[in-house]
C-alpha positions as CSV (number, residue, x, y, z in Angstrom):
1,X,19.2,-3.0,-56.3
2,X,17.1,-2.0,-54.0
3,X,12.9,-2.7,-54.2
4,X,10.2,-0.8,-54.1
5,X,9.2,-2.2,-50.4
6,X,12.3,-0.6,-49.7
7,X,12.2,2.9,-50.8
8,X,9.0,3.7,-50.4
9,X,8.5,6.8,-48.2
10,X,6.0,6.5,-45.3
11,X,4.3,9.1,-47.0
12,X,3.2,7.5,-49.7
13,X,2.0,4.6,-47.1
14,X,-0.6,6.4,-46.5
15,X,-1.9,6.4,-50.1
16,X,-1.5,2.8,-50.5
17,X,-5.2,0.9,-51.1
18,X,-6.5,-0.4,-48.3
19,X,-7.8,-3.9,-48.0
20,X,-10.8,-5.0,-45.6
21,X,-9.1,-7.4,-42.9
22,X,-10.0,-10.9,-41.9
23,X,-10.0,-13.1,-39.4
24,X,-8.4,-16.3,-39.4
25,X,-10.3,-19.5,-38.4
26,X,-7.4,-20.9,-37.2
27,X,-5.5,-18.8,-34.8
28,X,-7.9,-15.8,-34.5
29,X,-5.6,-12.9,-35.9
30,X,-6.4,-10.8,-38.9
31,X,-4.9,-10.8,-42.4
32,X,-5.3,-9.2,-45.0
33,X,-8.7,-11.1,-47.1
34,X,-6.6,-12.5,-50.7
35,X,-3.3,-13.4,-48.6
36,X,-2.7,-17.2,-49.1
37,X,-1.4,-17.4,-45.4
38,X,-2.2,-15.9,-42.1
39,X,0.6,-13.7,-41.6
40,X,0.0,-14.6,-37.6
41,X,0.5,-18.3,-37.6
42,X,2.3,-18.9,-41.1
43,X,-0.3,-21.6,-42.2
44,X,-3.0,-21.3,-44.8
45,X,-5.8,-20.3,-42.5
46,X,-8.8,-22.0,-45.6
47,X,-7.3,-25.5,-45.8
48,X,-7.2,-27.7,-42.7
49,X,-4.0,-27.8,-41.4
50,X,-1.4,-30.4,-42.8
51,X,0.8,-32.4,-40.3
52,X,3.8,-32.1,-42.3
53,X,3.7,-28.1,-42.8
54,X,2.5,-27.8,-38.7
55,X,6.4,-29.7,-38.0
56,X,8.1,-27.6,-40.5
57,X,6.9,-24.4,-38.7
58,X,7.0,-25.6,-35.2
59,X,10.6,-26.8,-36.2
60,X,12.1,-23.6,-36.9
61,X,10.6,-20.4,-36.1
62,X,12.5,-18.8,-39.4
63,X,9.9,-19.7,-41.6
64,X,7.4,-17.8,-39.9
65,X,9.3,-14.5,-39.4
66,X,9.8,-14.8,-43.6
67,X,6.3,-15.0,-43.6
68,X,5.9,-11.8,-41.6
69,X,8.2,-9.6,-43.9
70,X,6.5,-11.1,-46.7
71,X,2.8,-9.6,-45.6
72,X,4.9,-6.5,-44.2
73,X,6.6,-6.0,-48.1
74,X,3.5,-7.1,-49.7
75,X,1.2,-4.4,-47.9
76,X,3.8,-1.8,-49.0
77,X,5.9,-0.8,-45.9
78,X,9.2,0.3,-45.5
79,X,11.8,-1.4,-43.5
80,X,13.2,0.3,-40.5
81,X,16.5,-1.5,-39.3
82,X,15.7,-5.1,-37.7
83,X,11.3,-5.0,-38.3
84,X,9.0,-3.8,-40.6
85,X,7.6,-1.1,-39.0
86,X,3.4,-1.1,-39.4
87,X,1.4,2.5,-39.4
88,X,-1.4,0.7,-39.9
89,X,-2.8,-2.0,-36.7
90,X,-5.4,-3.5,-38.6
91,X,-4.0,-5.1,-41.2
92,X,-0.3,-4.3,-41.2
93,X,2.8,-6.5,-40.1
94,X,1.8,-8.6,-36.8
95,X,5.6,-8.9,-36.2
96,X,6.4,-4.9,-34.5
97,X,3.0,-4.9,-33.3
98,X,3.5,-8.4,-31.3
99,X,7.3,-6.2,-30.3
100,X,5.7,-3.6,-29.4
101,X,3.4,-4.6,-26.8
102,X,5.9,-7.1,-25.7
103,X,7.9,-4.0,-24.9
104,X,4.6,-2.5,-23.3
105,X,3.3,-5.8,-21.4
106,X,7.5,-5.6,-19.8
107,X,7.4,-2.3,-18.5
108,X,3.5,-2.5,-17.4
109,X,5.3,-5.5,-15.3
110,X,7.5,-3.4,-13.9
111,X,5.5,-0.8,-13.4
112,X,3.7,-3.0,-11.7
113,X,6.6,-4.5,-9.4
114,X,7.4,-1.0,-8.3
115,X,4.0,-0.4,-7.3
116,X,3.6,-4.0,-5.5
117,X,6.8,-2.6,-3.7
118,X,5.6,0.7,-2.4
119,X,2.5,-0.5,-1.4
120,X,4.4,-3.2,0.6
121,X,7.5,-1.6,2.6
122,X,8.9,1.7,1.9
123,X,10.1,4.4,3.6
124,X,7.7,6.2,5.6
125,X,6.8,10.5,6.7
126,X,5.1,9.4,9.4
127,X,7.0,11.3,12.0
128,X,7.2,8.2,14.5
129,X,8.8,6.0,12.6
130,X,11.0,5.0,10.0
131,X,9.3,2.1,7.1
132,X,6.0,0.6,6.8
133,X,5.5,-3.0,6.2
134,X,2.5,-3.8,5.2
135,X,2.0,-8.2,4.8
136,X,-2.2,-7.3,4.8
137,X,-4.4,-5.3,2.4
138,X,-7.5,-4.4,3.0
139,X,-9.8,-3.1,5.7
140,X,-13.4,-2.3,7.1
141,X,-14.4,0.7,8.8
142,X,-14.9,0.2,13.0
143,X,-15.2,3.3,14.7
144,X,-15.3,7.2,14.0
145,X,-11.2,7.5,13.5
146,X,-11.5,5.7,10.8
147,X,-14.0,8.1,8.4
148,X,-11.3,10.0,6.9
149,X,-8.6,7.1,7.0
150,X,-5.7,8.5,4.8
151,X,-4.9,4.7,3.8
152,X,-8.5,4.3,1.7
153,X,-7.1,7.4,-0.2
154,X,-3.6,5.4,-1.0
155,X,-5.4,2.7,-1.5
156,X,-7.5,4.0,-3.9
157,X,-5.1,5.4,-6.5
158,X,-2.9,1.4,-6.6
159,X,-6.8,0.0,-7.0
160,X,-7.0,-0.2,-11.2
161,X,-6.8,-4.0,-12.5
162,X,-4.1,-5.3,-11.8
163,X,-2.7,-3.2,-8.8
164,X,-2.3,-4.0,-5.3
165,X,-5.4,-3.1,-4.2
166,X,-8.1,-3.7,-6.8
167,X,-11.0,-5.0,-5.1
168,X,-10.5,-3.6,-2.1
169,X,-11.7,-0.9,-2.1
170,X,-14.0,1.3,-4.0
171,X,-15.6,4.9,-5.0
172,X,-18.6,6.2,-2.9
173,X,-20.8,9.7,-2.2
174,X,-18.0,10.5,0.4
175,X,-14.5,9.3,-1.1
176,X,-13.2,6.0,-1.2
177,X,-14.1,3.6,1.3
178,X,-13.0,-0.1,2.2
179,X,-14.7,-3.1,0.7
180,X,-14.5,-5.1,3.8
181,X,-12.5,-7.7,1.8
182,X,-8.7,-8.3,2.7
183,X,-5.7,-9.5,1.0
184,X,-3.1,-11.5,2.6
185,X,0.4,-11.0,1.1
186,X,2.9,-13.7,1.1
187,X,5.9,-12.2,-0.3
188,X,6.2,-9.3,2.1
189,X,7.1,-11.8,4.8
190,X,10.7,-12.4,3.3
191,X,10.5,-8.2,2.6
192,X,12.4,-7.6,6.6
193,X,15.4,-10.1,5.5
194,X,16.5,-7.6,2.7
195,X,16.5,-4.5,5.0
196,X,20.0,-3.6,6.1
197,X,20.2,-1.1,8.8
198,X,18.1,-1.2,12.0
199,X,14.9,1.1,12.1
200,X,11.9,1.6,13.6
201,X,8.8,-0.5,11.3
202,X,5.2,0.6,11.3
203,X,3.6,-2.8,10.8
204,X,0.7,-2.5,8.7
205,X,0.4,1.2,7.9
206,X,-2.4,0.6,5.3
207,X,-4.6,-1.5,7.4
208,X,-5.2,-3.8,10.6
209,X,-3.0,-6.7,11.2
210,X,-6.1,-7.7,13.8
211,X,-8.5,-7.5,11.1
212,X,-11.3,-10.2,11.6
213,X,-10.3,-11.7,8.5
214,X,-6.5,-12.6,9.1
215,X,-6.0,-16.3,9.8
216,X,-4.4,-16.7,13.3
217,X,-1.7,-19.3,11.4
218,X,-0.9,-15.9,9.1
219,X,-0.5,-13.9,12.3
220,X,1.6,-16.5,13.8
221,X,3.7,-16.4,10.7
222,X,4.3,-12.3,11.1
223,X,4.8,-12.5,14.4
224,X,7.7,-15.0,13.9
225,X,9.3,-12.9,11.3
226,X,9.2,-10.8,13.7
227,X,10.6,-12.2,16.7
228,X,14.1,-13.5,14.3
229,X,14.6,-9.9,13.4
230,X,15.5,-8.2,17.0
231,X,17.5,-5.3,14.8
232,X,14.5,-3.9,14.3
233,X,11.6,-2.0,16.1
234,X,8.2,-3.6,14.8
235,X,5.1,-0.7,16.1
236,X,1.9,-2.5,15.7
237,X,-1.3,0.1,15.7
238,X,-4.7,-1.6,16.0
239,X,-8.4,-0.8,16.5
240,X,-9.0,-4.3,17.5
241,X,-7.3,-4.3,20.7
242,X,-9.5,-7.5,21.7
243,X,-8.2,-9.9,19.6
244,X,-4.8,-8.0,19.8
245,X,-5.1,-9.3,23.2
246,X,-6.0,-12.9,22.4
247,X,-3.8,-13.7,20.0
248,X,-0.8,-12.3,21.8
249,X,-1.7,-14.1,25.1
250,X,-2.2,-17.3,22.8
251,X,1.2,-16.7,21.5
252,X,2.6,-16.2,24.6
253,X,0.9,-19.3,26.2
254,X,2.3,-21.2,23.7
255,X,6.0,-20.1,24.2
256,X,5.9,-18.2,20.8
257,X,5.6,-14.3,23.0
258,X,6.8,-10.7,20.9
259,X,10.0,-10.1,21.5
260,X,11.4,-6.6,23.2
261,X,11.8,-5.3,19.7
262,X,7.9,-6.1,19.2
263,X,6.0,-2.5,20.6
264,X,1.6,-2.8,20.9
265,X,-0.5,0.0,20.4
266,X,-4.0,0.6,20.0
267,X,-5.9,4.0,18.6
268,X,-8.1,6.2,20.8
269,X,-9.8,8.8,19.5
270,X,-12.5,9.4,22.0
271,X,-13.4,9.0,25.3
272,X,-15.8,6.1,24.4
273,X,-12.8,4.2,22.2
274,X,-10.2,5.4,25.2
275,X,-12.0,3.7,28.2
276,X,-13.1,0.3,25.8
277,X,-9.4,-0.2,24.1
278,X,-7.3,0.7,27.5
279,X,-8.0,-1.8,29.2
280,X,-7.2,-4.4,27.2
281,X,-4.2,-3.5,26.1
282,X,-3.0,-3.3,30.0
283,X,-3.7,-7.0,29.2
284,X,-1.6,-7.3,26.1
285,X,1.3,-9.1,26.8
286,X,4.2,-6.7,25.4
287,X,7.7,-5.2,25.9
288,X,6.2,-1.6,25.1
289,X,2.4,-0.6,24.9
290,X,1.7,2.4,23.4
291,X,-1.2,4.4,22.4
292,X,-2.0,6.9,19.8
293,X,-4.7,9.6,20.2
294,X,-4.9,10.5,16.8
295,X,-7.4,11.9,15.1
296,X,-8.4,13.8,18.4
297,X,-12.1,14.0,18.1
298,X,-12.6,15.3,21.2
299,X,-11.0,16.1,25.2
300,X,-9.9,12.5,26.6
301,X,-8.9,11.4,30.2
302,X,-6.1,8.7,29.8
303,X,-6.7,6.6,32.7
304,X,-4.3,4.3,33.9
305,X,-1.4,5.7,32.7
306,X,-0.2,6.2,36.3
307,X,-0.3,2.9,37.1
308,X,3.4,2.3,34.5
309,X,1.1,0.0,32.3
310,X,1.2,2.7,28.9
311,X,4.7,3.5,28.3
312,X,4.3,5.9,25.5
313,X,1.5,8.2,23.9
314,X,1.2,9.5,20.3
315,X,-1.3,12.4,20.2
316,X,-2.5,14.6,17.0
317,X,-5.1,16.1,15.5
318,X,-6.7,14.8,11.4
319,X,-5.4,15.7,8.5
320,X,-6.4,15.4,4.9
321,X,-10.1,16.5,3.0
322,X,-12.9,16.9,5.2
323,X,-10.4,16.5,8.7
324,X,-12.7,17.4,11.9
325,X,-11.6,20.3,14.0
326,X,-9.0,19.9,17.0
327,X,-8.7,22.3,20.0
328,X,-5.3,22.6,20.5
329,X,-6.1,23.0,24.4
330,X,-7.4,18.8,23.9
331,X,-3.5,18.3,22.5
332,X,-2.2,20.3,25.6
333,X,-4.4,18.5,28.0
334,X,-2.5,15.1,26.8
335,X,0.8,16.4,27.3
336,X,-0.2,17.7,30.7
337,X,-1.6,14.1,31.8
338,X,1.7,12.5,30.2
339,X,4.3,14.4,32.1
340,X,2.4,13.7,35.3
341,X,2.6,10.0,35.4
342,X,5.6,10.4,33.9
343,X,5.2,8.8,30.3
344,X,6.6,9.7,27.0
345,X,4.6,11.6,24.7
346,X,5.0,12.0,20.7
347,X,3.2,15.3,19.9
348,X,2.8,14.5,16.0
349,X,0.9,17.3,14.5
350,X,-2.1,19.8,15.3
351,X,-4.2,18.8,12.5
352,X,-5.5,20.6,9.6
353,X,-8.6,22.3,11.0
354,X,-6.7,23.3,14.1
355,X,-8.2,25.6,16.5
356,X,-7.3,27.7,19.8
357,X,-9.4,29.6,22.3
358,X,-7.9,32.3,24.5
359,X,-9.0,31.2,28.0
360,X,-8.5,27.4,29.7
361,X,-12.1,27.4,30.1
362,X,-12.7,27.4,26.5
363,X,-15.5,30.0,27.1
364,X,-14.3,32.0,24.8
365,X,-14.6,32.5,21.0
366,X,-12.9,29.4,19.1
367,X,-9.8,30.8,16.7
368,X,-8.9,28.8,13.9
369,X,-5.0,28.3,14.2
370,X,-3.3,29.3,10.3
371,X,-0.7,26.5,9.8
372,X,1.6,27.0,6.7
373,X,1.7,23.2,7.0
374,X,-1.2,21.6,5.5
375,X,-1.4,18.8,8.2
376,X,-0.5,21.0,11.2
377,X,3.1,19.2,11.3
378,X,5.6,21.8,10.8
379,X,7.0,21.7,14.9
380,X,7.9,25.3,14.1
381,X,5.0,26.8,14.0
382,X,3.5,25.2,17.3
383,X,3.2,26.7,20.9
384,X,6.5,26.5,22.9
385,X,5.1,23.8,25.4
386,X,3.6,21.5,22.3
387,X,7.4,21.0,20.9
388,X,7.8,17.7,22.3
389,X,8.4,14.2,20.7
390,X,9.6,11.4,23.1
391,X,10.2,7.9,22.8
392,X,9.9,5.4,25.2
393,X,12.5,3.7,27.0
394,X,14.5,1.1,25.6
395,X,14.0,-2.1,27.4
396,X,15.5,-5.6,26.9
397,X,13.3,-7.7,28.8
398,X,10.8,-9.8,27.4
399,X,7.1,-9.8,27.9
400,X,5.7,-11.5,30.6
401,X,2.1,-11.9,32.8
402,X,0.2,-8.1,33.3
403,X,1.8,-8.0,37.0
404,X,5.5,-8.4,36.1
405,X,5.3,-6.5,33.4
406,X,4.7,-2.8,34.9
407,X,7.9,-0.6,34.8
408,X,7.9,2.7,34.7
């Protein structure tokens, strides 16, 4: 025979008094006020608690899901397979809603996981390469390139409590913008040991593995994860090419030097950035140095690239909200001063606020280029002579002092 608990449609649930809620003095949780035991904890919540009953429930955990279907029948819902199933949160059975957010809290966790993931190493659309690795969050702004920084926009949407980023970085008059504060992540330095073909690895996609802020033991610690994985090709971008260059010629002092598979690059987006960051990577003891003008801010003269000390250029012009205009004649002018000393350039995209004049001199009325491509990177669409994307040589040998190093 079956009861009434049993029967009852969830219809007439709703028509069931309700009862104010209490809270227990014991536990915290609510019950139902007239209930002669907390339907949370299983005890009595008004008497102090008796030694005796604490080892009976702590003994067998049976006693206290009776309990629970008891307050479950007793408020008048129906049973729906293995739980009582409560429509109402505030006083009804504590046993589905404890399920349910178990069941919410799990896949929050995985949610959560997955993000950590992507955030970490995944495969990249960045033209030049093939996976990003990212063992640092955070950043700080350090010269003009880095105003419209597509990474402060990533990082902004994994920034919620909880995610990857939160803290670092946060909401202002212009769009997201770093905190300054940095994150240092552990985990991803077992992340290249699971990888199983060789590619080519953009270390630190989503900030700068020179940051100020990164301990020199850390860097040491990347650098030798590095070093026992020669299957693949770790590209290290940096705006901080002087402490690129100190740490690596500490490293190399020390007998702990990049491998071959370990390429250098710093960013150069003006002539100012070009003729201060140059230099010192020249000095940067690597297999393959590398730079990447990108976003082109304005015409740049790459000195020293005759002299077999750059072996590869990226070039492009910016993409994403508010991205500052790029003559396409500045791209051509790169590619020009590439094939003449005779190094590989990587022509990556013209930008989205691309724009051409009709003469060399630029004299002439500026023409804003219309890309079907929203970043200017569909190859197709370019001029004949801009259809180029090179890669440096491979090389084998190691790095070694500034004056051994030059090959062409």
């Amino acid at each position: 025979m079956k009861r009434a608990a049993d029967t009852m449609k969830r219809a007439d649930i709703k028509q069931l008094p309700r009862v104010k809620p209490v809270k227990c003095e014991r536990c915290g949780h609510r019950y139902e006020e007239g209930w002669e035991r907390c339907y949370w904890c299983g005890l009595d919540p008004r008497l102090e608690t008796q030694p005796a009953e604490r080892r009976a429930v702590e003994r067998s955990g049976h006693e206290e899901r009776m309990v629970q279907r008891e307050g479950a029948e007793r408020y008048g819902l129906e049973r729906n397979g293995e739980a009582a199933m409560a429509w109402d949160f505030e006083g009804g059975a504590a046993a589905d809603y404890a399920r349910r957010r178990a069941v919410q809290s799990a896949w929050a966790a995985r949610a959560l996981r997955k993000e950590e993931k992507k955030v970490s190493t995944s495969a990249s659309k960045i033209q030049w390469t093939d996976r990003t690795w990212n063992p640092v969050r955070g950043c700080s702004m350090v010269s003009p390139g880095c105003t419209n920084c597509y990474a402060m926009r990533v990082a902004w949407r994994f920034s919620g409590p909880g995610q990857p980023y939160e803290g670092l970085v946060r909401r202002s008059e212009n769009g997201p913008i770093w905190t300054g504060k940095i994150r240092l992540v552990e985990e991803a330095l077992s992340e290249p040991a699971r990888w199983r073909k060789p590619e080519r690895v953009f270390v630190n996609s989503m900030s700068d593995l020179f940051h100020e802020d990164v301990t020199q033991v850390f860097l040491t610690r990347v650098f030798k994860v590095m070093r026992e994985a020669p299957q693949y090709t770790f590209q290290i971008l940096t705006k901080r090419a002087a402490r690129m260059a100190v740490i690596l010629s500490t490293l190399h002092a020390n007998g702990r030097e990049p491998g071959s598979n370990v390429w250098c690059g710093v960013s150069v987006e003006n002539q100012e950035q070009a003729a201060a960051r140059i230099p010192l990577l020249v000095e940067t003891p690597a297999a393959v140095r590398f730079l990447s003008v990108e976003p082109m801010l304005e015409p740049i003269q790459l000195h020293l690239l005759a002299d077999s000390a750059i072996h590869w250029v990226i070039v492009g012009g910016e993409s994403g909200p508010n991205a500052r205009p790029c003559n396409v004649s500045w791209i051509r002018d790169i590619v020009k001063q590439c094939k003449y000393a005779g190094v590989p350039v990587f022509v990556k995209q013209l930008g989205a606020s691309c724009y051409s004049t009709h003469r060399e001199d630029q004299q002439s009325k500026p023409i804003l280029v219309d890309l079907h491509d929203f970043k200017g990177g569909d190859i197709s669409e370019w001029p004949e002579d801009l259809r180029i994307r090179e890669f440096p040589r491979a090389t084998t040998e190691q790095p070694m002092d500034t004056a051994s190093r030059r090959h062409g």
